[in-house]
C-alpha positions as a Python dict, from the first residue, in 0.01 Angstrom:
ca = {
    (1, 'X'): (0, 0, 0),
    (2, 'X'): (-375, -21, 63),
    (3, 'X'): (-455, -331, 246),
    (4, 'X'): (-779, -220, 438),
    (5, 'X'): (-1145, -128, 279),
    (6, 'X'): (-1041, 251, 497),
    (7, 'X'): (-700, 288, 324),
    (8, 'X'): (-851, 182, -33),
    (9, 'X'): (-1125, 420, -17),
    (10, 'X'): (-824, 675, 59),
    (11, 'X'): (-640, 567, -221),
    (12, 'X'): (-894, 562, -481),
    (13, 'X'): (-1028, 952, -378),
    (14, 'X'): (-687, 1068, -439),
    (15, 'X'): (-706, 1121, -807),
    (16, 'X'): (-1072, 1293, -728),
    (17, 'X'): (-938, 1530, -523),
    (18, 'X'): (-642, 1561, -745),
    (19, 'X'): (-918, 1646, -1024),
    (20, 'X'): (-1143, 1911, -764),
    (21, 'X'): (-823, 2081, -650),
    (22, 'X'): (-738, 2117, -1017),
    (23, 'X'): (-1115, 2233, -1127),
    (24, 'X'): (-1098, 2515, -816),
    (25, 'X'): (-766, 2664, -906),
    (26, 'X'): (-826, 2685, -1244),
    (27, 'X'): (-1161, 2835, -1192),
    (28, 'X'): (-991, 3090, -943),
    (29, 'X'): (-736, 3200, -1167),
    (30, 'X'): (-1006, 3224, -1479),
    (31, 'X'): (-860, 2935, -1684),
    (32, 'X'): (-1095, 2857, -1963),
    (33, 'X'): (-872, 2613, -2179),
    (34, 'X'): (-792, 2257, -2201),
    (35, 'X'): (-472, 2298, -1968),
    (36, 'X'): (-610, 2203, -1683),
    (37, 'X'): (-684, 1898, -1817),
    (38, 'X'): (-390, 1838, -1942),
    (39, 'X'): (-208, 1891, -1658),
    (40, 'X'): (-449, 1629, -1496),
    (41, 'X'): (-455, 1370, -1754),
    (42, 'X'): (-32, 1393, -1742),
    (43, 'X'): (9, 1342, -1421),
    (44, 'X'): (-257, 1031, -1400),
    (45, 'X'): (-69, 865, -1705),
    (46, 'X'): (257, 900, -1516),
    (47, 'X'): (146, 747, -1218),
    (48, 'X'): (-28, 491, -1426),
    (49, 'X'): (308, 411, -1581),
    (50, 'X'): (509, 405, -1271),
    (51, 'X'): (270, 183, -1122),
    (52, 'X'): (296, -109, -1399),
    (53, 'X'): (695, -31, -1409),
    (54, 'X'): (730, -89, -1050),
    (55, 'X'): (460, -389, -1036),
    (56, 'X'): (632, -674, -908),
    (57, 'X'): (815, -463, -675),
    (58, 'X'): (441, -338, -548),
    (59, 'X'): (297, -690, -537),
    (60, 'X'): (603, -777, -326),
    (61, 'X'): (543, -515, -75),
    (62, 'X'): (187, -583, -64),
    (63, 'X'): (210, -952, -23),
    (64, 'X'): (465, -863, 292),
    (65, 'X'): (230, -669, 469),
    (66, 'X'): (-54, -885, 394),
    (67, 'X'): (118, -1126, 592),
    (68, 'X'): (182, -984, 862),
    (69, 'X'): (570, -913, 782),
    (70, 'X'): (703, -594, 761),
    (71, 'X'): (749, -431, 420),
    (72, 'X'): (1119, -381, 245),
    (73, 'X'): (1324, -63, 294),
    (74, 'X'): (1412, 68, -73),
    (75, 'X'): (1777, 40, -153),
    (76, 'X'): (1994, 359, -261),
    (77, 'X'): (1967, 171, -607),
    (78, 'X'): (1592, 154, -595),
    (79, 'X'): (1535, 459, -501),
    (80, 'X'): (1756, 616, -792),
    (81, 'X'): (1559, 359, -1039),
    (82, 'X'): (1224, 510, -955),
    (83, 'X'): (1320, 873, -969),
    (84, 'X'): (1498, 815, -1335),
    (85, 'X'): (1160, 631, -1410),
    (86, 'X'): (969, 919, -1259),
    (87, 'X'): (1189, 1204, -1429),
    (88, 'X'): (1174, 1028, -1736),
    (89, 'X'): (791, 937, -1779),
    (90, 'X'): (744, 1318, -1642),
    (91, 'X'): (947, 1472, -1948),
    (92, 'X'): (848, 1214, -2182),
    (93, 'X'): (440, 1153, -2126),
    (94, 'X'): (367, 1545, -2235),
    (95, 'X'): (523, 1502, -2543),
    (96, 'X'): (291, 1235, -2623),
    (97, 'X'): (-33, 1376, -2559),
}
């Protein structure tokens, strides 16, 4: 929920750091393959998918704390909606690569 030009830089050095944390371990534990990568690539394509599932809800939140209001509490039902979408897109993306 990046609003500021502080919080955005934040948010878009996540999946860099995601990708050096990645590039150190598997250099520490002698990794010479493609997993790595893979592992990477998954977990980017999940959020990816996540994020355009959950869109409008995002936009919502986002347009709320633009304003000024405070953002929407997720609802029990919600909250089970995104981790089915989460599990789901977590078993399912691997399979596709």
């Amino acid at each position: 929920m990046a609003t500021t030009a502080r919080d955005k830089l934040i948010a878009a050095s996540l999946p860099l750091a995601g990708a050096i944390a990645i590039g150190v371990n598997s250099a520490a534990h002698g990794y010479t393959d493609t997993l790595p990568l893979l592992f990477y690539t998954t977990t980017m394509i999940i959020l990816v998918i996540l994020r355009l599932l959950f869109a409008k809800y995002v936009n919502r939140q986002l347009a709320l704390k633009r304003s000024g209001k405070p953002m929407e509490n997720l609802s029990g039902k919600q909250t089970a909606i995104f981790l089915l979408a989460f599990v789901t897109t977590l078993v399912l993306v691997p399979f596709a690569i």
